[in-house]
Backbone as a chain_set.jsonl record, in Angstrom:
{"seq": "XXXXXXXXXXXXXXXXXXXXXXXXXXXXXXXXXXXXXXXXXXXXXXXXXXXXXXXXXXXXXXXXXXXXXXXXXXXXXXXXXXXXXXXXXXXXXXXXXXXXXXXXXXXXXXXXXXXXXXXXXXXXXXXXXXXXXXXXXXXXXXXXXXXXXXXXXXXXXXXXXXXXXXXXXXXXXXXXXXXXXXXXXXXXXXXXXXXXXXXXXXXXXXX", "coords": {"N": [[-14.723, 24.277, 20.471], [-12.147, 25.435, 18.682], [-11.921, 26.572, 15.06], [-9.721, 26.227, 13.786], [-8.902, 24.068, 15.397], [-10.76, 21.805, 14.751], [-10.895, 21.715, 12.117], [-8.021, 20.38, 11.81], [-8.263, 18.282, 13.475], [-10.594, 16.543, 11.576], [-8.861, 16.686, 8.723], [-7.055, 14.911, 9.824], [-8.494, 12.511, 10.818], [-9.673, 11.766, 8.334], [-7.391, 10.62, 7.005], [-6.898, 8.451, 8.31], [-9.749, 7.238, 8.541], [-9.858, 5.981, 6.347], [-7.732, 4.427, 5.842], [-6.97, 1.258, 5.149], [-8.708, -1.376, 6.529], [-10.136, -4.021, 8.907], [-13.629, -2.909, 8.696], [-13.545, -1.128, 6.69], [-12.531, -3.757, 4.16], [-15.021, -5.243, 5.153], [-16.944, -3.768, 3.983], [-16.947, -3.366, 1.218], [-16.766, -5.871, 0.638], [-19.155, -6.921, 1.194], [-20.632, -5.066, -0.329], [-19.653, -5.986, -3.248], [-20.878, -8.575, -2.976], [-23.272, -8.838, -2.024], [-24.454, -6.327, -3.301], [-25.072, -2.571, -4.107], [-26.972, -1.476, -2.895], [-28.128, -2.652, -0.658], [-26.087, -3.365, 0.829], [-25.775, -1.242, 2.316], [-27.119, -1.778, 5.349], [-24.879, -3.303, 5.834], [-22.801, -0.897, 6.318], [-24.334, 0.551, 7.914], [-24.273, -1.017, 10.477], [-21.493, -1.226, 10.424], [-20.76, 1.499, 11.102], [-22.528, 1.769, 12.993], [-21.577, 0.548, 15.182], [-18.796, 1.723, 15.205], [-19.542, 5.088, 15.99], [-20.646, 3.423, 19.063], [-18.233, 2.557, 19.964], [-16.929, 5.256, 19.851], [-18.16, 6.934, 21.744], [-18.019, 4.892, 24.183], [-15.69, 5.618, 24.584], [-15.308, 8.585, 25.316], [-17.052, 8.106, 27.077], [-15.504, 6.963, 29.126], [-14.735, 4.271, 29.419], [-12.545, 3.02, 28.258], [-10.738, 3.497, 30.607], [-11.534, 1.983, 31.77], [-11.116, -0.954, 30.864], [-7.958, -0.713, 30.229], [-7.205, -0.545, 32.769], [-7.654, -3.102, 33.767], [-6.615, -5.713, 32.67], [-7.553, -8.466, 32.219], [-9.899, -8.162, 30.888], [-9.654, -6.742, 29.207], [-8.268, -9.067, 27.494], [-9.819, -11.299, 27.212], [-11.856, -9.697, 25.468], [-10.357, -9.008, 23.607], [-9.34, -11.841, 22.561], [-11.944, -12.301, 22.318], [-12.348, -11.013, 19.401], [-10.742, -11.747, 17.627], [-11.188, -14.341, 17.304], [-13.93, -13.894, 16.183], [-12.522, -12.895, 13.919], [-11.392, -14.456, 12.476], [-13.004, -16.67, 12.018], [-14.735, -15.268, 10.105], [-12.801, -14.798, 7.844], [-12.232, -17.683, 7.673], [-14.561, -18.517, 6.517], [-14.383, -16.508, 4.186], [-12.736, -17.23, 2.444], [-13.321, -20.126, 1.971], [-15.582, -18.81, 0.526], [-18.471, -19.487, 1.025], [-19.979, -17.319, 1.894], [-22.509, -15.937, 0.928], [-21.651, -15.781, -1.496], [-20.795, -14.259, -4.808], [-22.691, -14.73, -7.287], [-22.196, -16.377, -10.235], [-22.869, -17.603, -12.444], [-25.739, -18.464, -14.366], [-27.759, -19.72, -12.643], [-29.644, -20.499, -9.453], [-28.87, -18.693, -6.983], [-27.6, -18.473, -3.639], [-29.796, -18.204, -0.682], [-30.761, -14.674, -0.23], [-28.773, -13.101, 2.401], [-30.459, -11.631, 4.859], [-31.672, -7.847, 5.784], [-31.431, -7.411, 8.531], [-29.345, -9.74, 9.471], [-26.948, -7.945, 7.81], [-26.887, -6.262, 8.937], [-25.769, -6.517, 11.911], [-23.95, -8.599, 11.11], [-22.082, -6.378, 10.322], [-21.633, -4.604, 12.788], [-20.857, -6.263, 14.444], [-18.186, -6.675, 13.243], [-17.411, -4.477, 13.629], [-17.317, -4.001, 16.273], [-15.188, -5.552, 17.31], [-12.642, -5.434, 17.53], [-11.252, -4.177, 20.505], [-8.586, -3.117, 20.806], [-9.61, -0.696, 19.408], [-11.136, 1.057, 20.797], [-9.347, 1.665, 23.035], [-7.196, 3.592, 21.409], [-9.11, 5.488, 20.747], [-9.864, 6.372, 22.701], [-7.068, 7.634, 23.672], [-6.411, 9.293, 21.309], [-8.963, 11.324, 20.803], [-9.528, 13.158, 23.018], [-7.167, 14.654, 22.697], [-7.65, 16.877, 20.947], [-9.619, 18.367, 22.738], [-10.594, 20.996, 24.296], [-9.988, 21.645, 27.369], [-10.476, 23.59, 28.755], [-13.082, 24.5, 27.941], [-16.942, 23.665, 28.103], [-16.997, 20.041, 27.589], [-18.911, 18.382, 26.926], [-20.406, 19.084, 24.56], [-17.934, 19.383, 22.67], [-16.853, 16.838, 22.383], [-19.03, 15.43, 20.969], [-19.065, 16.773, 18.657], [-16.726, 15.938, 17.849], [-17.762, 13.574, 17.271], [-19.318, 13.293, 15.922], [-18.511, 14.435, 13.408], [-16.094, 12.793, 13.179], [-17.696, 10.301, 12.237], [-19.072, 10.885, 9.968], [-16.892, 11.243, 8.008], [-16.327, 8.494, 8.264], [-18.393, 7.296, 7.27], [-18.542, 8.782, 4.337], [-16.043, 7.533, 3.486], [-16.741, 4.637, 3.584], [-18.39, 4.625, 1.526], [-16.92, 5.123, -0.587], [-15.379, 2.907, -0.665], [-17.54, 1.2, -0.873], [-18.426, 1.332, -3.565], [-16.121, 0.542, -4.972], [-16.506, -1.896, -4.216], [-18.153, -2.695, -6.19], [-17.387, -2.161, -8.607], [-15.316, -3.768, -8.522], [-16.886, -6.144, -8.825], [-17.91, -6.584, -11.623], [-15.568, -7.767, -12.698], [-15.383, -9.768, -11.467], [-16.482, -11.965, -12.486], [-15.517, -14.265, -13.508], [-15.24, -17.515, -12.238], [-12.697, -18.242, -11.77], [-11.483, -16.325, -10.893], [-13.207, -14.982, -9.281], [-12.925, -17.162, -6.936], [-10.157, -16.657, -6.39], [-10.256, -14.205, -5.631], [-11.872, -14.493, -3.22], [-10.01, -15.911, -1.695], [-7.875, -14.247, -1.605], [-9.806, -12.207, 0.667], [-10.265, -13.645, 2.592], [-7.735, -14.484, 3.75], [-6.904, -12.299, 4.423], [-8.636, -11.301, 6.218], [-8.011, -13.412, 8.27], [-5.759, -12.272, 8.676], [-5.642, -10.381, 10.171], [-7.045, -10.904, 12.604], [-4.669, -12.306, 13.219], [-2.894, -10.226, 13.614], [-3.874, -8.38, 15.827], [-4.428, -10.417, 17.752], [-1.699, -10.779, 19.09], [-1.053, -7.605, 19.489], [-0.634, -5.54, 22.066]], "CA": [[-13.365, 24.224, 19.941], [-11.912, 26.501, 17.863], [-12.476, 26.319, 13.585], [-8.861, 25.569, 13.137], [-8.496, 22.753, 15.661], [-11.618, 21.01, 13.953], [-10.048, 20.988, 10.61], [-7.146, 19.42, 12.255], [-8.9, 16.875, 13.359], [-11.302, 16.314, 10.509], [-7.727, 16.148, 8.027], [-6.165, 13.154, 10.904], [-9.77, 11.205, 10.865], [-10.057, 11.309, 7.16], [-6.88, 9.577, 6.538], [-7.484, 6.999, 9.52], [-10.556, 6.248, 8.276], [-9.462, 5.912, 4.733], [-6.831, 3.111, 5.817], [-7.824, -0.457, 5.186], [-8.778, -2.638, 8.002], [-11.472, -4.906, 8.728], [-14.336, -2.556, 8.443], [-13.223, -1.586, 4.695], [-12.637, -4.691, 3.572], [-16.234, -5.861, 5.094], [-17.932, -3.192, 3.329], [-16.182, -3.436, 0.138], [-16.914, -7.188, 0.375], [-20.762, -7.004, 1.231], [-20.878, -4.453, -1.744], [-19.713, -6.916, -4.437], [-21.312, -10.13, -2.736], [-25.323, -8.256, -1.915], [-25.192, -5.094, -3.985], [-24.652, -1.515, -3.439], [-28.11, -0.797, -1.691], [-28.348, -3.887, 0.403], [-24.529, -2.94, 1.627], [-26.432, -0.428, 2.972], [-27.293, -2.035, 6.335], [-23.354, -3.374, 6.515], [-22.301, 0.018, 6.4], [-25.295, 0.926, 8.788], [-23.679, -1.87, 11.273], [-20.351, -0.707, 11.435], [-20.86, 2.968, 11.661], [-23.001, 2.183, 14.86], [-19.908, 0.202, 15.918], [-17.883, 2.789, 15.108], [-19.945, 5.83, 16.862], [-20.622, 3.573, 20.103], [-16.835, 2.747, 20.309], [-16.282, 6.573, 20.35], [-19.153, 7.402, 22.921], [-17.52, 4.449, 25.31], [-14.041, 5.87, 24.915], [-15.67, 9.244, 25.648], [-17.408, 7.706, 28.459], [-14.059, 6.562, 30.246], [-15.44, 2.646, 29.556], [-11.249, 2.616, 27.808], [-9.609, 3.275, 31.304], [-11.772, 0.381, 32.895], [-9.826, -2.215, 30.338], [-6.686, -0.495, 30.916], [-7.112, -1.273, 34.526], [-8.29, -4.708, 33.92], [-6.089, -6.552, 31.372], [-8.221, -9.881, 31.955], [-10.815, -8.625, 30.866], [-9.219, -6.707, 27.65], [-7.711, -9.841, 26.714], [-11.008, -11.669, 27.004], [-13.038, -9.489, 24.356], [-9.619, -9.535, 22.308], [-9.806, -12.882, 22.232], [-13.315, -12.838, 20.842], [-12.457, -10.282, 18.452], [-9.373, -12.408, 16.927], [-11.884, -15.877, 16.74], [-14.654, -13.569, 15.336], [-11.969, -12.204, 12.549], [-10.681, -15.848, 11.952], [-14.141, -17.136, 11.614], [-15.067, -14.363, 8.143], [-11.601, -15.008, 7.018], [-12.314, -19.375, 6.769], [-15.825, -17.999, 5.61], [-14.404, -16.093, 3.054], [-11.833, -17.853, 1.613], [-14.431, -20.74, 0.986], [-16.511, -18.614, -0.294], [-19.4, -19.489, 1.252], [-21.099, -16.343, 2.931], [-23.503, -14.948, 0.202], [-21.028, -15.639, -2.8], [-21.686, -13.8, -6.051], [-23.596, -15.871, -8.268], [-21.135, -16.402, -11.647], [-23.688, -18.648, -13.425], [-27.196, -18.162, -14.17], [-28.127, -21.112, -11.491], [-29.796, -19.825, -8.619], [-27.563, -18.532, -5.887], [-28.184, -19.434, -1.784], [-30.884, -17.435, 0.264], [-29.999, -13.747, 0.344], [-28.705, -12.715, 3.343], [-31.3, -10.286, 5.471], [-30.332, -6.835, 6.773], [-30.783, -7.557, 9.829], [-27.891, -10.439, 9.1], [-26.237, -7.819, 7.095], [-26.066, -4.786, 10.36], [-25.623, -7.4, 12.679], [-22.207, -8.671, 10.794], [-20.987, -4.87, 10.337], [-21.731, -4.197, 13.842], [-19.793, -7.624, 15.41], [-16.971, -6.316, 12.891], [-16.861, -2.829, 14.203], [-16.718, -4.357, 17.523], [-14.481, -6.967, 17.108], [-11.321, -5.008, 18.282], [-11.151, -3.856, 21.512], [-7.762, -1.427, 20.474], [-10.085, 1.023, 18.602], [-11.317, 1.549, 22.145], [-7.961, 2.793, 23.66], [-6.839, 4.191, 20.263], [-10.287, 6.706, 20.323], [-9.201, 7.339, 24.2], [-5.697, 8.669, 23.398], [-6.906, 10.264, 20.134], [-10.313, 11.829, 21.121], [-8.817, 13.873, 24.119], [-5.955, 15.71, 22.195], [-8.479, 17.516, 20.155], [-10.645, 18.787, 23.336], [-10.113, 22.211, 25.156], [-10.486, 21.759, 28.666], [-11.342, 25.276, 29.441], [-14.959, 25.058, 27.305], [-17.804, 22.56, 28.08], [-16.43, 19.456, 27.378], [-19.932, 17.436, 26.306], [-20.543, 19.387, 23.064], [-17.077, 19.116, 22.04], [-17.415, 15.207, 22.327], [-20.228, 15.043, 19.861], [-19.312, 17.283, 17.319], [-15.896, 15.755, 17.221], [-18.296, 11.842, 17.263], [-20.261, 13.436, 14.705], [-17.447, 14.456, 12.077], [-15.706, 11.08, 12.748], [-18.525, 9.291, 11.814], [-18.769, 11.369, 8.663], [-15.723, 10.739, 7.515], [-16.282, 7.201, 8.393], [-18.955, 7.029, 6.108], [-17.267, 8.73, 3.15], [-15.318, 6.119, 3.049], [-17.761, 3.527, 3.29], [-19.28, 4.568, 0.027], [-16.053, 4.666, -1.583], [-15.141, 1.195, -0.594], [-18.798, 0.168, -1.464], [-18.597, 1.349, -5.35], [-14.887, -0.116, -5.457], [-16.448, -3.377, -4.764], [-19.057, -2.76, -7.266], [-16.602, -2.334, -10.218], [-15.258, -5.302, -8.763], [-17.793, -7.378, -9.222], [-17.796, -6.696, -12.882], [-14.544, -8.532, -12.991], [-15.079, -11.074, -11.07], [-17.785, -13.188, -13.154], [-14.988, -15.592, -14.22], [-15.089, -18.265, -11.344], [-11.111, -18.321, -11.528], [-10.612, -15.057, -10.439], [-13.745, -15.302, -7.954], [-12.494, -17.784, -6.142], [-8.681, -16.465, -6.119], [-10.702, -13.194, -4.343], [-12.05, -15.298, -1.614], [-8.738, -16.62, -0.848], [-7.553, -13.441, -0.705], [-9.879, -11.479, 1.435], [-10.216, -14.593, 3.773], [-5.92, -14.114, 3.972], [-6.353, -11.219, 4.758], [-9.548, -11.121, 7.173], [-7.344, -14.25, 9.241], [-4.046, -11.44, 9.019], [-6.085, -8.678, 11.06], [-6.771, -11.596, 13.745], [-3.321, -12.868, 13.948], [-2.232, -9.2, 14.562], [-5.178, -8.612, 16.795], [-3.596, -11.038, 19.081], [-0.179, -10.228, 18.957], [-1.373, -6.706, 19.804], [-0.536, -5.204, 23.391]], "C": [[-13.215, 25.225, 18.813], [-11.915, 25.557, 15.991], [-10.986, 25.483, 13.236], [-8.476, 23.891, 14.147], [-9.809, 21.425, 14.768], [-11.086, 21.108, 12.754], [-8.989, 20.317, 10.841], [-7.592, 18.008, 12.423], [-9.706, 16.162, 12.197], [-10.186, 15.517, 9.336], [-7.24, 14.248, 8.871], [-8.029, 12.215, 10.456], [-10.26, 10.963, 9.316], [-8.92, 10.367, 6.326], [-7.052, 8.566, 7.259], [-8.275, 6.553, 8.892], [-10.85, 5.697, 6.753], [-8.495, 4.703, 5.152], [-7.187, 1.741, 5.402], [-7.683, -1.045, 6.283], [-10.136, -3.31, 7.738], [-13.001, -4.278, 8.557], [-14.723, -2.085, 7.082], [-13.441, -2.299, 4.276], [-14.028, -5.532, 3.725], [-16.86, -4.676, 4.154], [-17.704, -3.446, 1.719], [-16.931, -4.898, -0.285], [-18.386, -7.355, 0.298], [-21.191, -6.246, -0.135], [-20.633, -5.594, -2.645], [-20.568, -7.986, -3.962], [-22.963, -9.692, -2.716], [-25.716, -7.333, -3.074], [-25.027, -3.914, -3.077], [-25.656, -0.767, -2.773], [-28.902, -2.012, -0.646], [-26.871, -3.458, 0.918], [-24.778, -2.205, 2.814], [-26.54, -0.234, 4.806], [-26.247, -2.589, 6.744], [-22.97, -2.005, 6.731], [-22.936, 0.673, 8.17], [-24.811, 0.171, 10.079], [-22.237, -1.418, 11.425], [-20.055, 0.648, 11.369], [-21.589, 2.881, 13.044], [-21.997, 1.42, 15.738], [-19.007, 0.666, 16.584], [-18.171, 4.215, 16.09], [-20.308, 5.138, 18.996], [-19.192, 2.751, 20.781], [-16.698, 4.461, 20.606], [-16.567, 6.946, 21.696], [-18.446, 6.528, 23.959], [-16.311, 5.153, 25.863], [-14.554, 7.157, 25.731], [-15.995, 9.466, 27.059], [-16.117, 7.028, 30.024], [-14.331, 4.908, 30.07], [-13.409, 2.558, 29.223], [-10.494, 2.513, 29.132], [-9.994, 2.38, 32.057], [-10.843, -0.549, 31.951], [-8.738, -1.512, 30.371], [-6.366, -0.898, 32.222], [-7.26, -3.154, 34.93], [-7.571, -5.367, 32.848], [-6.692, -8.069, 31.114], [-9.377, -9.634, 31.116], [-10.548, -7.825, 29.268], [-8.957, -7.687, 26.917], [-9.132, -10.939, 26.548], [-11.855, -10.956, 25.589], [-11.73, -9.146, 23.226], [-9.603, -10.854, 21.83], [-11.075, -13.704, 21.094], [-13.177, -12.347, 19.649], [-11.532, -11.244, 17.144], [-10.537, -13.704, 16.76], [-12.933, -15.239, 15.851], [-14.0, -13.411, 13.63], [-12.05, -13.627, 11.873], [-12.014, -16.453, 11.432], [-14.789, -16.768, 10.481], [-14.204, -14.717, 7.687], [-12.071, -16.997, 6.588], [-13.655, -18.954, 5.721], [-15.443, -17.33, 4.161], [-13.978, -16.729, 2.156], [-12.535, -19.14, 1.314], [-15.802, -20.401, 0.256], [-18.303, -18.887, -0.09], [-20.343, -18.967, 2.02], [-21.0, -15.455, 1.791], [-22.101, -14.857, -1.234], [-21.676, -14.873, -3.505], [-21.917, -14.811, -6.942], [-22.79, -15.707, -10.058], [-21.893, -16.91, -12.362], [-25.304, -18.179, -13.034], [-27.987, -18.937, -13.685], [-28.597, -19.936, -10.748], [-28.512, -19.772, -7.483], [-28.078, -18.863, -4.67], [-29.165, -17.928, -1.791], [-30.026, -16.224, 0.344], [-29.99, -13.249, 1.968], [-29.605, -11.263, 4.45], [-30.649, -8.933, 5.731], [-30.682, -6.487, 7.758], [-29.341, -8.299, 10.331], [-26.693, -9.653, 8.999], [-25.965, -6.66, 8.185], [-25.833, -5.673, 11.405], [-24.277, -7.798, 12.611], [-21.511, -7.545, 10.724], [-20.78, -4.624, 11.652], [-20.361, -5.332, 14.37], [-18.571, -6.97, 14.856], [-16.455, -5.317, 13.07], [-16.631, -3.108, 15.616], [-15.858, -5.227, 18.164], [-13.061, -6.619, 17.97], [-11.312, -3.9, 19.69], [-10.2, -2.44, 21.417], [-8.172, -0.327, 20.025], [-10.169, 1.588, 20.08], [-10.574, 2.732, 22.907], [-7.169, 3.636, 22.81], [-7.944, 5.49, 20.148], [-9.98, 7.628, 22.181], [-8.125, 8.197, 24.419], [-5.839, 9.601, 22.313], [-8.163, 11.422, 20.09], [-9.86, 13.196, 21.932], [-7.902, 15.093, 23.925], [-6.972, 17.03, 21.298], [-9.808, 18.846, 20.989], [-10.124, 20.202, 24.63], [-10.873, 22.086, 26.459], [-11.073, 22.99, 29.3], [-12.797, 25.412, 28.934], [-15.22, 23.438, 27.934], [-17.235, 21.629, 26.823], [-17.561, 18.149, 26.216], [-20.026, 17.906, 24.47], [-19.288, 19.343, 22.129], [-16.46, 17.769, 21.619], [-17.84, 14.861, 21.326], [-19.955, 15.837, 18.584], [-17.276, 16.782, 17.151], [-16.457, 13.995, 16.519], [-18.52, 12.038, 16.001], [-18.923, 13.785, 13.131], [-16.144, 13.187, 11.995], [-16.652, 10.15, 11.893], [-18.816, 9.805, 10.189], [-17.96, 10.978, 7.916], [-15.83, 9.303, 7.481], [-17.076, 6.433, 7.078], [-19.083, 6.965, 4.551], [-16.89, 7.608, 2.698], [-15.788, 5.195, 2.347], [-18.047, 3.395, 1.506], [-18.118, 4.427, -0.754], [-15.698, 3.307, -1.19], [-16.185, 0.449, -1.519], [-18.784, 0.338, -3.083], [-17.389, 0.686, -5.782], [-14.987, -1.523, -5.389], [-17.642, -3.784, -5.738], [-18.241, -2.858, -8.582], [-16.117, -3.661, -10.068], [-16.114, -6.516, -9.161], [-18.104, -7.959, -10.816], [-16.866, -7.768, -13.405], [-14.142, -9.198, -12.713], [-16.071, -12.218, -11.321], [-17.159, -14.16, -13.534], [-14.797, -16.553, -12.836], [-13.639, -18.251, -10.805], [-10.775, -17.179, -10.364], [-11.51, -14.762, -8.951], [-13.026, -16.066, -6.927], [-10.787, -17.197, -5.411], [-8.933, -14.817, -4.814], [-11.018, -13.508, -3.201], [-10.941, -15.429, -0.841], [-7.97, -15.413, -0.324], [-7.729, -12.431, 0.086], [-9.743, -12.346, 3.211], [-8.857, -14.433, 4.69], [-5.973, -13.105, 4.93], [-7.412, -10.482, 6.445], [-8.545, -12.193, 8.597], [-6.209, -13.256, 9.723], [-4.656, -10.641, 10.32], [-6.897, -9.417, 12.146], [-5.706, -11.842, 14.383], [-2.189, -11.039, 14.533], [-2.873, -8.308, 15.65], [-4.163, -9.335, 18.16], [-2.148, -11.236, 19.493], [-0.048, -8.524, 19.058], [-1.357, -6.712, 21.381], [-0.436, -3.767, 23.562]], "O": [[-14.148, 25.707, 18.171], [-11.912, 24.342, 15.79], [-10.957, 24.418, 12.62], [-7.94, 22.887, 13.678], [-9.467, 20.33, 14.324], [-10.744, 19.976, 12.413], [-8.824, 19.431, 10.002], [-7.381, 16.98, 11.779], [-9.298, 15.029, 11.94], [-10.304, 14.341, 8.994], [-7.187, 13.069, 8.521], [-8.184, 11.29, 9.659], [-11.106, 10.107, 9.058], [-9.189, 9.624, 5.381], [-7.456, 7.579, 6.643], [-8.018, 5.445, 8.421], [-11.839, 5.158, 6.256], [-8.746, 3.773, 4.385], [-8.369, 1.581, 5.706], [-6.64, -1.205, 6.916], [-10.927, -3.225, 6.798], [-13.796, -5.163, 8.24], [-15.73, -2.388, 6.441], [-14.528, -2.252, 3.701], [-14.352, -6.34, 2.854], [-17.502, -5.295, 3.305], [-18.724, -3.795, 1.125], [-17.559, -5.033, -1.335], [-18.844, -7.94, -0.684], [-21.987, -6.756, -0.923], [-21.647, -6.275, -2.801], [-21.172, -8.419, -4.943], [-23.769, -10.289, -3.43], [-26.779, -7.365, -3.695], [-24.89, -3.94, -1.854], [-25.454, 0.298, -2.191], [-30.01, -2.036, -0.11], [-27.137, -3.08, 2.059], [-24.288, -2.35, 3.934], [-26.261, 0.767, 5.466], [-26.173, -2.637, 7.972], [-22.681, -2.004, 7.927], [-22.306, 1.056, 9.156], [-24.99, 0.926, 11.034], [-21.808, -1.241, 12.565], [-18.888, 0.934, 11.635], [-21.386, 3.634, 13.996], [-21.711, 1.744, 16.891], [-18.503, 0.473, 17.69], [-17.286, 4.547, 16.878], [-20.266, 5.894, 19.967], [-19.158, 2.404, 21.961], [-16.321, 4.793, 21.73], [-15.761, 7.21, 22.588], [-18.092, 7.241, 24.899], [-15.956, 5.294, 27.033], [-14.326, 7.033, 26.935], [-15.641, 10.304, 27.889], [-16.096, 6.832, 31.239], [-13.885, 4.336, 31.065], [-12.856, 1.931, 30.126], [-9.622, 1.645, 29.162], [-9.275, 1.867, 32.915], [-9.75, -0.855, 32.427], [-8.157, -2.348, 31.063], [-5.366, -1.502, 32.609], [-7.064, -3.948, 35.85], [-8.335, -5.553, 31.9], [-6.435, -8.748, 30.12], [-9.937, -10.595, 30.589], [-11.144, -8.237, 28.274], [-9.236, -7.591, 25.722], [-9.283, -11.315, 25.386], [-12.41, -11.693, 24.774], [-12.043, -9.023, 22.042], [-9.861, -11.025, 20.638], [-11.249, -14.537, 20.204], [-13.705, -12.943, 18.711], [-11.813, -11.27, 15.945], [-10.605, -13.946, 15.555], [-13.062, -15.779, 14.753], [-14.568, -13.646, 12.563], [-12.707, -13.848, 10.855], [-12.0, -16.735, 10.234], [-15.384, -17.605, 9.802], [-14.559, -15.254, 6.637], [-12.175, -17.436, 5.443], [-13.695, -19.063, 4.496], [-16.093, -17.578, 3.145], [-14.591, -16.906, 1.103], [-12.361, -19.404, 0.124], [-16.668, -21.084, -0.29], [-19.172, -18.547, -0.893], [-21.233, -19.543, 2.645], [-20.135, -14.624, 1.515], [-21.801, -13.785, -1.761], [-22.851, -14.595, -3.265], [-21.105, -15.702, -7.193], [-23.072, -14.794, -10.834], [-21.522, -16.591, -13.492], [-25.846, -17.766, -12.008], [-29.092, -18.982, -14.225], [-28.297, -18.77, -11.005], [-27.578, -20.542, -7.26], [-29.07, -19.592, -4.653], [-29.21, -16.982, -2.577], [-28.878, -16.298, 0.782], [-31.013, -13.061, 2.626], [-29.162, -10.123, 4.588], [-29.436, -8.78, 5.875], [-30.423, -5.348, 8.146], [-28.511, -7.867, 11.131], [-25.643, -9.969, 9.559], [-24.834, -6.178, 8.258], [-25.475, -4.815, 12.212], [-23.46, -7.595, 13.509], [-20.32, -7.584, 11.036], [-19.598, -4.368, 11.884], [-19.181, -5.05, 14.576], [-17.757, -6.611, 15.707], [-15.28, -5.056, 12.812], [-15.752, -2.462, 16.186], [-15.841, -5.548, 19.352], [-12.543, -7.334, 18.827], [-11.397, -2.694, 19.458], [-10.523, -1.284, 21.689], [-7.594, 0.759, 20.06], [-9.389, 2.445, 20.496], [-10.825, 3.892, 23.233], [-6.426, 4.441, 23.372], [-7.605, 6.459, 19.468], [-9.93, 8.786, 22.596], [-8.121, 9.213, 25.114], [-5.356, 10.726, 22.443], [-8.13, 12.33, 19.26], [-9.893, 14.266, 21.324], [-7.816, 16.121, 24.597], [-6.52, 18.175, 21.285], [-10.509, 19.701, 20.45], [-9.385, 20.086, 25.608], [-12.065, 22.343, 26.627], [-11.944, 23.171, 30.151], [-13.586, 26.245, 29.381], [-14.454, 22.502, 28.164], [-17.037, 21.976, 25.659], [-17.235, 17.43, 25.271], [-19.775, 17.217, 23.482], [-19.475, 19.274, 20.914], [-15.691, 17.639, 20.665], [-17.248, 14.033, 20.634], [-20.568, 15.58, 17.547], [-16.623, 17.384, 16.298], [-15.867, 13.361, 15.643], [-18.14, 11.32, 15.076], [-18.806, 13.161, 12.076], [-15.494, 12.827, 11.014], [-16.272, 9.394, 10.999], [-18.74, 8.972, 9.285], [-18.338, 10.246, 7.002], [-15.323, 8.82, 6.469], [-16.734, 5.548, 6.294], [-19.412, 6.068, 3.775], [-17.285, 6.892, 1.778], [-15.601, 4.85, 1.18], [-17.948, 2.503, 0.663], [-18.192, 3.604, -1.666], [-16.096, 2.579, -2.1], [-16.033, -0.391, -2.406], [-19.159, -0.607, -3.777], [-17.42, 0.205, -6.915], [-14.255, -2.331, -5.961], [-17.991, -4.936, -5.994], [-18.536, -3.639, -9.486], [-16.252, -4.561, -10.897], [-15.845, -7.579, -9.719], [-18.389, -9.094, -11.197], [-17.177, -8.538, -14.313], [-13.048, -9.654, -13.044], [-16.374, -13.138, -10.562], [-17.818, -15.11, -13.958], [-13.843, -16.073, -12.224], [-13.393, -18.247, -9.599], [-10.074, -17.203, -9.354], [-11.002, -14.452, -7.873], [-12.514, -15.42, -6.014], [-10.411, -17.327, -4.246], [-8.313, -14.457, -3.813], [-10.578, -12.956, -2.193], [-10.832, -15.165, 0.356], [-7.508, -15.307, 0.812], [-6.81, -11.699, 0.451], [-9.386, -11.976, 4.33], [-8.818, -14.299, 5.913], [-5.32, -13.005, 5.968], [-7.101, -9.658, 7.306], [-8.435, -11.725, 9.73], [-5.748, -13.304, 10.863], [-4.0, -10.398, 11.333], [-7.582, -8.622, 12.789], [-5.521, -11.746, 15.597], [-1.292, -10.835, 15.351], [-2.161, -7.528, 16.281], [-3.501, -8.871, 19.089], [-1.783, -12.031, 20.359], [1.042, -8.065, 18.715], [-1.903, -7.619, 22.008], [-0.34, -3.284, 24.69]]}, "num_chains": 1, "name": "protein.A"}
């Protein structure tokens, strides 16, 4: 591809992946609740999410669920009970709280636990799928070999993806500073939980 369509793209995938959605807000959240080098392996979980969503779309896996709406609405389904399921989790607060008091806190969470939950949450929505199939494509010159232009558009998504990441992950590091007063802890739970349940309920209200 030519130099200027890759900065095109590069500009479009750095605000996309700058938006907030559920992969943000998990990283953001694992940052204040583990720490910013235990986050590490959330981040590590939904960047491989994120890269083998591209590679399927790549792969044509998007126009089999286009063809099949039973079976899109099936792994939307899971994706919308998975969301709903972090969102009650959050909002009580009880997956890997931060520790406000000098009590011990619960068992830290592994990182295998901790790429395991990034991953489920990078795969949670099915629409990235057909969203990386209509988006992926516009960017690719049919007249050149089509494989290497694939990967080096996978590879500067995922860049960008990561970017991000880290800024999310230090923004929930300052947070954490300011959330040692239980009050205000708790009032955060409630509202990433809010907000982890919102990006189910429009999940399934998605067509």
């Amino acid at each position: 591809m030519t130099l200027q369509t890759w900065w095109l793209f590069l500009g479009a995938v750095f605000v996309l992946s700058g938006t907030p959605g559920p992969n943000m807000l998990h990283i953001l959240t694992r940052s204040l609740r583990v720490g910013l080098r235990r986050s590490l392996a959330a981040m590590a979980g939904c960047l491989s999410a994120v890269v083998l969503v591209l590679l399927a779309s790549a792969a044509g896996l998007s126009a089999v669920l286009m063809a099949s709406p039973v079976l899109f609405d099936i792994l939307r389904y899971a994706g919308v009970a998975y969301l709903v399921v972090l969102g009650v989790r959050a909002w009580r607060g009880d997956d890997a709280p931060v520790t406000v008091s000098g009590g011990a806190g619960p068992a830290p969470l592994s990182p295998a636990r901790l790429y395991r939950d990034g991953l489920l949450i990078g795969l949670s929505n099915p629409k990235l799928l057909l969203f990386a199939s209509a988006f992926l494509p516009q960017f690719v010159d049919p007249a050149r070999p089509q494989g290497p232009q694939f990967v080096i558009l996978v590879v500067t998504f995922a860049g960008a993806e990561l970017l991000w990441y880290g800024v999310y992950a230090l923004g929930g590091r300052r947070l954490a500073t300011a959330l040692t007063r239980p009050a205000l802890k708790r009032a955060f739970d409630r509202v990433t939980g809010a907000i982890f349940v919102g990006f189910g309920a429009m999940l399934l209200g998605a067509r």
